[in-house]
C-alpha positions as CSV (number, residue, x, y, z in Angstrom):
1,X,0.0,0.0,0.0
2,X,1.6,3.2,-0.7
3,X,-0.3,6.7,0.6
4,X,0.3,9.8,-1.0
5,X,-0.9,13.3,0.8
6,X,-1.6,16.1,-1.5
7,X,-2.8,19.4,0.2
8,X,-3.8,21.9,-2.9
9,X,-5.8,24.5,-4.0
10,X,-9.3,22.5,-4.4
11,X,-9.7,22.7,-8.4
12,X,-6.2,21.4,-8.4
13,X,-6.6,18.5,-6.1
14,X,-9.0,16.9,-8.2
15,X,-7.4,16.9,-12.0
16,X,-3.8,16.5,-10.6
17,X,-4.3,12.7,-10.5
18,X,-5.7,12.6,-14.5
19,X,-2.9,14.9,-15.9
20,X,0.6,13.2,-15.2
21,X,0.6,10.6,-17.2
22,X,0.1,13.2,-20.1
23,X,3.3,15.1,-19.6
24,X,4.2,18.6,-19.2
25,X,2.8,19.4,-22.3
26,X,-0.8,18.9,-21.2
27,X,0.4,20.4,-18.0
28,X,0.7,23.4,-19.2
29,X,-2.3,23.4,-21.2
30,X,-4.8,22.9,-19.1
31,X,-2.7,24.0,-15.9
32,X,-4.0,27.5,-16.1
33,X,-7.5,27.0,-15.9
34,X,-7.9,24.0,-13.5
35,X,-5.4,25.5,-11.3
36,X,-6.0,28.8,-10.7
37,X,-8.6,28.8,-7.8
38,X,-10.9,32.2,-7.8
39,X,-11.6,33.4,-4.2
40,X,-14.5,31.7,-2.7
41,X,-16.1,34.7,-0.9
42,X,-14.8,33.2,2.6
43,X,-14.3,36.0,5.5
44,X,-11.8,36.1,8.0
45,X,-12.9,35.5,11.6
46,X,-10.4,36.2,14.5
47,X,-10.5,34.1,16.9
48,X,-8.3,33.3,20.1
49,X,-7.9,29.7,21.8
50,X,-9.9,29.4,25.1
51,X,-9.8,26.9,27.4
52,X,-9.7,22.9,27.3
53,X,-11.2,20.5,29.4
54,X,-10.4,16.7,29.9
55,X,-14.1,14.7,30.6
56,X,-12.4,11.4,30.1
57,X,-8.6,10.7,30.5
58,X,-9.2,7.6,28.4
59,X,-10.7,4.2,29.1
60,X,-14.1,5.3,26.8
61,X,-15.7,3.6,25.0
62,X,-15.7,4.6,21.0
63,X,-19.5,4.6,21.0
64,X,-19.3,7.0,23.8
65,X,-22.0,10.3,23.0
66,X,-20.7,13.6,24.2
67,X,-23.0,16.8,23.2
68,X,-23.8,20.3,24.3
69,X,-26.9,20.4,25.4
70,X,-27.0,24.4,25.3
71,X,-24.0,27.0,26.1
72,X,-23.5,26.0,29.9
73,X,-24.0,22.4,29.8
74,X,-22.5,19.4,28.5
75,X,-23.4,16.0,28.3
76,X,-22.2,12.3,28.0
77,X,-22.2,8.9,28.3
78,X,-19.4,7.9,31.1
79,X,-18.4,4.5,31.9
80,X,-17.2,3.7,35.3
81,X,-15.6,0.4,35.5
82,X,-18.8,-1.5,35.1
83,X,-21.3,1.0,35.5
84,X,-23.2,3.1,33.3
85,X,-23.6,6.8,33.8
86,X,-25.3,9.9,32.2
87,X,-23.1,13.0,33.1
88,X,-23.3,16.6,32.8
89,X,-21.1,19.3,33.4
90,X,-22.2,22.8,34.1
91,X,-19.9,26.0,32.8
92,X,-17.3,23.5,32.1
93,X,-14.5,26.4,31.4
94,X,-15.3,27.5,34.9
95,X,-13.3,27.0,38.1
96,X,-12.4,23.4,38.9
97,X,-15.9,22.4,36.9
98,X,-17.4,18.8,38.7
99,X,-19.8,16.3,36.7
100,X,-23.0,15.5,38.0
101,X,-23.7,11.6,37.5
102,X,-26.7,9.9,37.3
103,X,-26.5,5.9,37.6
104,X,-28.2,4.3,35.3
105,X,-29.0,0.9,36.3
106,X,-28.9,-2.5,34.0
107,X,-26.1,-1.3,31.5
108,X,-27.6,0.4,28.7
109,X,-26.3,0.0,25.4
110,X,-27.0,3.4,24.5
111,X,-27.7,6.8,26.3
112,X,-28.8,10.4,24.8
113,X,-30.0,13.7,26.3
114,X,-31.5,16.6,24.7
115,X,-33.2,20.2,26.7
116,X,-36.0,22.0,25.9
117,X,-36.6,25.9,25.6
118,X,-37.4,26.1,28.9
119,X,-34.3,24.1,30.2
120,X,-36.0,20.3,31.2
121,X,-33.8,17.5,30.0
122,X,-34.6,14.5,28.5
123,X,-32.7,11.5,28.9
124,X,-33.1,8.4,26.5
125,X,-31.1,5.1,27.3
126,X,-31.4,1.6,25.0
127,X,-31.1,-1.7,26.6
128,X,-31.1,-5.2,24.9
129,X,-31.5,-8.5,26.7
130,X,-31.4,-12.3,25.7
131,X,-33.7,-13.1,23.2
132,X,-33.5,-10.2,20.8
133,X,-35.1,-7.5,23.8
134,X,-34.9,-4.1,22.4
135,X,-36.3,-1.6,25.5
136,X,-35.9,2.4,25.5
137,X,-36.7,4.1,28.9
138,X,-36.6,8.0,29.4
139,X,-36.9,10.4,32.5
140,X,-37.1,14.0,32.6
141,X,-35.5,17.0,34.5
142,X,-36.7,20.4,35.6
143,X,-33.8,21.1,37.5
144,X,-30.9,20.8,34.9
145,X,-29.9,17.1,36.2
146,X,-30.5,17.1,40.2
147,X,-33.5,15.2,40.5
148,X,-35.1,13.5,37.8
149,X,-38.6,11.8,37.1
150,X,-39.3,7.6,37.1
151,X,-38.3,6.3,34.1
152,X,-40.9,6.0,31.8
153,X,-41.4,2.8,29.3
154,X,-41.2,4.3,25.2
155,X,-40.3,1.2,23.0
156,X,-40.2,-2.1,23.8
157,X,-39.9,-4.9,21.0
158,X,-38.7,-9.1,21.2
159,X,-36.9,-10.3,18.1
160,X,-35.8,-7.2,16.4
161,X,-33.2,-4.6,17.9
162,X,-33.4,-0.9,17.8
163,X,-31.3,1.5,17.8
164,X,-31.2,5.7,17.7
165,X,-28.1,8.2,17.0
166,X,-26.8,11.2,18.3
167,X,-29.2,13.2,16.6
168,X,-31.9,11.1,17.6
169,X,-33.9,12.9,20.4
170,X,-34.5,16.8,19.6
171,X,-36.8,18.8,21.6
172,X,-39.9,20.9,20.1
173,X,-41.8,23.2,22.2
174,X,-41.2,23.5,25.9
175,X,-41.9,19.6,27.4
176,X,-41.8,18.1,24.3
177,X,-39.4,16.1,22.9
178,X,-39.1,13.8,19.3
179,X,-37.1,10.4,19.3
180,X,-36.4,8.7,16.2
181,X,-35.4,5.1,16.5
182,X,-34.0,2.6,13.7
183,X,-33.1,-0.9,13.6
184,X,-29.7,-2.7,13.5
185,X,-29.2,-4.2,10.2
186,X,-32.5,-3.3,8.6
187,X,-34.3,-6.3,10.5
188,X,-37.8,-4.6,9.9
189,X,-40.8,-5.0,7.7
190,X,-40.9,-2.8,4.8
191,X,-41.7,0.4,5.3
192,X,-40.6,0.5,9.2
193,X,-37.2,1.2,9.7
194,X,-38.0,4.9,11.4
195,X,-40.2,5.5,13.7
196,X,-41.1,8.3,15.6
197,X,-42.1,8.6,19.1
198,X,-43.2,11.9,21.2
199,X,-43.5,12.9,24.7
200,X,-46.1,15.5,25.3
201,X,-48.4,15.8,28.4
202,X,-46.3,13.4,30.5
203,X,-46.5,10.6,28.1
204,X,-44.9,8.5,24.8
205,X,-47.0,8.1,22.3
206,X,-46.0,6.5,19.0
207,X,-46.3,9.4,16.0
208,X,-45.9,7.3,13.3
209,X,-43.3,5.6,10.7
210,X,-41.0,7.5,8.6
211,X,-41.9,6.4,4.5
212,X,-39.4,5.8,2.0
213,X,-36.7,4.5,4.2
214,X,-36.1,0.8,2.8
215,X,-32.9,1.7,1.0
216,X,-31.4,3.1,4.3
217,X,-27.4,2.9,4.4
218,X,-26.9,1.1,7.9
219,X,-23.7,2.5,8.4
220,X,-24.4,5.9,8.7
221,X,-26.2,7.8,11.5
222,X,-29.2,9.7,10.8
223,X,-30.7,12.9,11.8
224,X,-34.1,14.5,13.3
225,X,-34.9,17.9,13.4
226,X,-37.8,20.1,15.0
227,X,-38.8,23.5,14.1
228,X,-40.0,26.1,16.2
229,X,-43.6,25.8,14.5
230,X,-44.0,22.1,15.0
231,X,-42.4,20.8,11.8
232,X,-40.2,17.9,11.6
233,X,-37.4,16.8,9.3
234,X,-35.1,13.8,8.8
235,X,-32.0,13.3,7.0
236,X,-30.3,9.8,6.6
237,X,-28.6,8.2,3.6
238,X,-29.3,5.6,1.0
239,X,-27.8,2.0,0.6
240,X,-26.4,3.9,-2.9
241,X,-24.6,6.7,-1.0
242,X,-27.4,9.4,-1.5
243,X,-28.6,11.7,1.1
244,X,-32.3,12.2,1.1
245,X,-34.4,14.6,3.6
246,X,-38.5,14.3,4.4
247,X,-40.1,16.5,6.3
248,X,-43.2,16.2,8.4
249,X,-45.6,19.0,9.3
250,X,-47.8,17.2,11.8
251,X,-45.6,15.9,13.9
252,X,-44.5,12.7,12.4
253,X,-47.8,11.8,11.3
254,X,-47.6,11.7,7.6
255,X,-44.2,12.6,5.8
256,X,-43.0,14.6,1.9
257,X,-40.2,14.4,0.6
258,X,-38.0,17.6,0.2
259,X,-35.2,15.8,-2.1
260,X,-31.9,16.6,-1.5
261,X,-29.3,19.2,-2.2
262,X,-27.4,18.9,-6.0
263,X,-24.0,17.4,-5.2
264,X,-20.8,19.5,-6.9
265,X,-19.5,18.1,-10.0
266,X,-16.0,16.7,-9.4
267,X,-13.8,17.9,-12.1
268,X,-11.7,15.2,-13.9
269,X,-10.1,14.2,-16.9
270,X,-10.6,10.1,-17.7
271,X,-9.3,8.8,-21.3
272,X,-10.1,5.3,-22.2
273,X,-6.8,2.9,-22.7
274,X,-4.5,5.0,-20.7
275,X,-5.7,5.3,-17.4
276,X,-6.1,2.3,-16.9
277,X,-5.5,0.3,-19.6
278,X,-8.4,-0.6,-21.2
279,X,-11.0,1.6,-18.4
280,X,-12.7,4.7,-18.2
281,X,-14.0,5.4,-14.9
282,X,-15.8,8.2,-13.5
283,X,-15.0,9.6,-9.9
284,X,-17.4,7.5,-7.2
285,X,-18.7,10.2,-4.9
286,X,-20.5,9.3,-1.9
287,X,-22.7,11.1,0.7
288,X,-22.2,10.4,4.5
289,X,-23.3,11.3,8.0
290,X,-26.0,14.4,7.4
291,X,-27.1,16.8,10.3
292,X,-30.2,18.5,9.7
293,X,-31.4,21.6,11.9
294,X,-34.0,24.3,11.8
295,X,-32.6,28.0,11.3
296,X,-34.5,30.9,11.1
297,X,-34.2,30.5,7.0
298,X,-35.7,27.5,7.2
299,X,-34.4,23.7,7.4
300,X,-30.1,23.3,6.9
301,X,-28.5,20.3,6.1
302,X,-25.0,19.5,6.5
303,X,-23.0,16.6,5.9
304,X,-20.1,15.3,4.0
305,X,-19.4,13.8,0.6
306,X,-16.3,11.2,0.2
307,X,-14.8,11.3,-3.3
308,X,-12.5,8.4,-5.1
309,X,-11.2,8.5,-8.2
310,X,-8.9,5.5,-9.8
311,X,-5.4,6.1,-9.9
312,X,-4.1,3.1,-11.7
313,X,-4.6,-0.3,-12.0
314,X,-6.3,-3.2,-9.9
315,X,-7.4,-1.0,-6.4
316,X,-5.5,2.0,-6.0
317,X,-7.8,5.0,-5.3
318,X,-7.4,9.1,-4.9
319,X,-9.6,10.1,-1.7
320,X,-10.5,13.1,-0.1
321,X,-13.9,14.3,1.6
322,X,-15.3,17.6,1.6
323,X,-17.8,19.3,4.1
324,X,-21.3,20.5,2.4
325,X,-23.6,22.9,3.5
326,X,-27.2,23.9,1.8
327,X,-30.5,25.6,2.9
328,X,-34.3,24.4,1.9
329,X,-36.2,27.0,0.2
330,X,-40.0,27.1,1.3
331,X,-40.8,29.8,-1.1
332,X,-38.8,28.0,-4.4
333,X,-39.7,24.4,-2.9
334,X,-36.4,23.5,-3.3
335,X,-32.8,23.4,-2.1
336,X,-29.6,26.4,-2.5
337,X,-26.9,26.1,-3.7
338,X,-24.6,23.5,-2.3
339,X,-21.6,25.0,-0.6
340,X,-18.2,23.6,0.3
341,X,-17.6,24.6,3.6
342,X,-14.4,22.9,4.0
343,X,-11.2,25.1,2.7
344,X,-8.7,22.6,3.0
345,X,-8.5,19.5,1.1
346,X,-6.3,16.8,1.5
347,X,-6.1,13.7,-1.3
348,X,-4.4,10.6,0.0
349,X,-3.7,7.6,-2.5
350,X,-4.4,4.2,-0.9
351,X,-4.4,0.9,-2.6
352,X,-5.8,-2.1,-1.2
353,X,-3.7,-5.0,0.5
354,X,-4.8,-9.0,-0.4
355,X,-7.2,-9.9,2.4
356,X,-6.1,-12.5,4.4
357,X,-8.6,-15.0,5.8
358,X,-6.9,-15.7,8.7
359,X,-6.6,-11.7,9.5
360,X,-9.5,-9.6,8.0
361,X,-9.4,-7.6,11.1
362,X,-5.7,-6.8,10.4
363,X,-5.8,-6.0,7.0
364,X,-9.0,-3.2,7.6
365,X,-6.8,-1.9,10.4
366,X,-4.2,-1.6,8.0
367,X,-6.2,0.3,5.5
368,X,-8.2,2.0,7.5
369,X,-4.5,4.0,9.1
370,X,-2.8,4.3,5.9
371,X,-6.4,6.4,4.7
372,X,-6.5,8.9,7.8
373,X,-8.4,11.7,6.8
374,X,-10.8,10.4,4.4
375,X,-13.0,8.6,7.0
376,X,-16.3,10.0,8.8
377,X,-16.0,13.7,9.9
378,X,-19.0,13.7,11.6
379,X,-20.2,17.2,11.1
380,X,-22.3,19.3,13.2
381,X,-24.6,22.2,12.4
382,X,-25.1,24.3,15.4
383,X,-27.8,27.3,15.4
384,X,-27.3,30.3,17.7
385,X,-30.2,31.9,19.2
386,X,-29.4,34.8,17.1
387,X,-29.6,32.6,14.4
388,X,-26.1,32.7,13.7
389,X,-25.0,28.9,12.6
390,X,-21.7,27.2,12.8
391,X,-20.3,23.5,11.6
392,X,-18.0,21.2,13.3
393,X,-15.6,18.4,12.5
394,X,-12.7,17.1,12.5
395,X,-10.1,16.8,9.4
396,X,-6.3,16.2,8.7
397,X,-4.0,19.2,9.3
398,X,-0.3,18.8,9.7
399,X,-0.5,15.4,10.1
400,X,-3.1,15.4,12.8
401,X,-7.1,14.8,13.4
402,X,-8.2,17.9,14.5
403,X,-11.7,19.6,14.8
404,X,-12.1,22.7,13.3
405,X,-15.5,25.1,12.9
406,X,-16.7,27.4,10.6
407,X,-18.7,30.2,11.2
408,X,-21.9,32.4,9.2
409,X,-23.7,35.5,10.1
410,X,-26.1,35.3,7.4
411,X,-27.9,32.1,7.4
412,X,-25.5,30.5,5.4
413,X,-24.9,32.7,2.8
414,X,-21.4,33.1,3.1
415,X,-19.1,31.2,5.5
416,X,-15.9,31.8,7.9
417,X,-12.4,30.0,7.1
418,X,-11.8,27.1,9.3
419,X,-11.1,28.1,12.6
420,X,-8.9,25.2,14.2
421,X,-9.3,24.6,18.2
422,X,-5.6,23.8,19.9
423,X,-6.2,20.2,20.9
424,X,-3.6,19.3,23.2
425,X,-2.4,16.0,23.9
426,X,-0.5,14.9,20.1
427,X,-3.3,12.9,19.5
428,X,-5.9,12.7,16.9
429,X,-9.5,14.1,17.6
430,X,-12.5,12.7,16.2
431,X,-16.4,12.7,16.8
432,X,-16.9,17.2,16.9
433,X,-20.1,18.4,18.6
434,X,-20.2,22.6,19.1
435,X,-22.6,24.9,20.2
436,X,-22.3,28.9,20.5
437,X,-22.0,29.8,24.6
438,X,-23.9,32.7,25.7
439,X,-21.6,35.3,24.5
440,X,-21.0,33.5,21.0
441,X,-17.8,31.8,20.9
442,X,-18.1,28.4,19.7
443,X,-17.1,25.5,21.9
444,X,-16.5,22.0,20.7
445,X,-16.5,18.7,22.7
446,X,-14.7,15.7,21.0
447,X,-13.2,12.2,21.2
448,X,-9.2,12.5,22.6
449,X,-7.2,9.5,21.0
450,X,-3.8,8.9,22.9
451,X,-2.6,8.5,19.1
452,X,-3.9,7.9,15.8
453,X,-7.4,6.6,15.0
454,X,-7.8,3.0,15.0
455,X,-11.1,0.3,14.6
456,X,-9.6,-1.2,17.5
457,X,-8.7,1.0,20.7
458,X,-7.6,-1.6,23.4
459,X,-7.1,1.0,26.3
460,X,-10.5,3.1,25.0
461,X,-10.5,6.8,23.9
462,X,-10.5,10.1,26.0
463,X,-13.3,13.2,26.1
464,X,-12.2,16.8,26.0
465,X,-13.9,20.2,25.4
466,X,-12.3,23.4,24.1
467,X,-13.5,26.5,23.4
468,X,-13.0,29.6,20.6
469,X,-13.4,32.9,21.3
470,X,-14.4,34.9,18.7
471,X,-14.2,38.6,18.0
């Protein structure tokens, strides 16, 4: 396997790969107009690094959720030698900041949290017992995590198992909240995989089923959003690499679809017998890991698209992902622009090692750290109560994993350059969830590897937050 890291202007990136087997000739010819790269209408944003937090000193668990429930309060799923516990961290750039934990009893498999307008938390956890047992509890807070309610039943199902994301539970109007729940593996009949669930008046009550989700991709996460005027909308991808969004305007009743955003074309120059011999292949361009949020344009979608384009014979693939941003139109019925958020690209070469029967697990391992930086970013949308939105994730900078934000003042219109939070340790950082605090700096909680990324982490992963400030 050899690995090649390119960092270029973006229009270069992608047609470097097609041109050098032509020779400086066709260098030069085309050269000037692929790779001259017009300014992009980004604006600068000064920023100063804050202060960074350590949740976890590692032993986590790589499913472990982390999120900022508003600009004071942070939460996540913490293991404690064999316990299972919801904490949450007020001002955690404060003095000496403590976690609050809540025990959670019989080992969930899964725990989330989201807060209303009116500051009540929610808190979702998944359990699965023998037989194929799939049970979701929840309990709510009115005092920001002291005391909490009993634990009230939502799902419970035998045979099939369940699961929810991140983005799962999103909170409407004040006491309300949404959960969306999928199942592992697509072990549902047709026409079930999402399902929605709400919690109004002090009880769950089943909304309905989500249409149009049989080709669901089930290795991405999707994601729920809730308006301010009771609409819904959910954004997950397609077993082809597609992202699709439906929105709902009774509550997860009955479901339309919105489409999606276009994708950008990927620039490229493929000639049959050359390149490779005998094959002319277009660029494979896939869509991963949406978040999708309610601004005061309207709904926002972000998410990320993974681009490949053959370098040579047998497996040997050009990569390199981008962060996307667009905006749904209510008025047009249908969707902006898309925008690259992301400024910096990096295009790594891999090429794929003989698998080994006897070490599949080896071989992934193997592919999956000579490809860092073209895996999941997982980005975040985060809306401001001034409406102001930034994105978070993480992406290869001078040979590190590092989250980064960007920043618009105009609903989207027109975007910050990457801001990059100081992560200390020398490890990489993966996972980025941000909100704005009070003031509006942009804070950013994140998985803390002692190293580089890995399918396997023996000794688990850390937790830290950090913050930007912003002037």
């Amino acid at each position: 396997m050899r690995v090649t890291s390119i960092e270029a202007p973006p229009a270069y990136q992608a047609t470097t790969v097609a041109w050098w087997r032509w020779g400086a000739l066709l260098l030069i010819a085309f050269g000037a107009s692929a790779g001259c790269s017009k300014d992009d209408g980004r604006f600068s944003t000064p920023a100063t690094p804050g202060h960074e937090v350590v949740l976890v000193d590692g032993g986590g668990d790589l499913n472990m959720r982390a999120s900022f429930l508003d600009g004071e309060l942070i939460f996540w799923q913490h293991q404690d030698r064999a316990d299972v516990l919801a904490a949450f961290l007020e001002k955690p750039f404060g003095a000496r900041p403590r976690p609050r934990l809540i025990e959670l009893p019989d080992h969930p498999q899964a725990v989330t949290a989201a807060e209303d307008a009116a500051g009540q938390i929610c808190l979702v956890d998944l359990r699965y017992a023998e037989g194929g047992l799939s049970m979701i509890t929840a309990r709510v807070s009115k005092d920001r995590g002291v005391s909490w309610s009993q634990p009230q039943l939502v799902h419970r199902e035998q045979g099939r198992l369940v699961i929810f994301n991140s983005d799962s539970l999103v909170a409407g109007r004040s006491g309300e909240w949404f959960l969306l729940i999928r199942y592992r593996l697509g072990l549902a009949p047709k026409g079930q995989f999402f399902q929605v669930y709400r919690f109004q008046a002090n009880q769950w009550v089943l909304r309905g089923l989500v249409p149009g989700t049989d080709d669901l991709s089930v290795l991405d996460s999707a994601s729920l959003g809730a308006s301010n005027d009771g609409r819904l909308a959910v954004a997950f991808i397609t077993y082809a690499g597609a992202l699709r969004v439906l929105e709902s305007a009774d509550g997860g009743q009955t479901w339309v679809v919105l489409g999606a955003p276009s994708r950008l074309s990927v620039p490229g120059v493929r000639i049959p017998f050359l390149n490779p011999p005998l094959v002319t292949e277009r660029p494979r361009v896939a869509e991963h890991m949406p978040s999708v949020r309610w601004t005061p344009g309207g709904w926002a979608v972000v998410w990320e698209a993974h681009v490949r384009t053959r370098a040579g014979v047998l497996l040997t693939w050009d990569n390199y992902v981008d962060t996307l941003f667009a905006r749904y139109d209510r008025a047009a019925g249908k969707w902006t622009a898309t925008a690259r958020i992301s400024d910096h690209r990096t295009v790594i070469r891999t090429t794929m090692p003989p698998l080994n029967a006897s070490n599949v697990m080896g071989a992934l391992e193997m592919v999956h750290r000579e490809a860092r930086g073209t895996d999941f970013r997982h980005p975040h949308l985060a809306v401001a109560p001034s409406g102001r939105l930034a994105i978070f994730w993480s992406e290869l900078r001078a040979g590190r994993i590092v989250p980064v934000a960007s920043v618009s003042n105009d609903g989207g219109a027109s975007w910050s350059r990457t801001v990059v939070f100081e992560a200390a340790g020398g490890g990489d950082s993966d996972r980025v969830r941000g909100a704005f605090d009070p003031v509006g700096n942009v804070q950013a909680v994140y998985h803390a590897w002692p190293g580089q990324t890995a399918l396997r982490a023996p000794n688990g992963v850390g937790l830290r937050a950090s913050e930007m400030l912003l002037r």
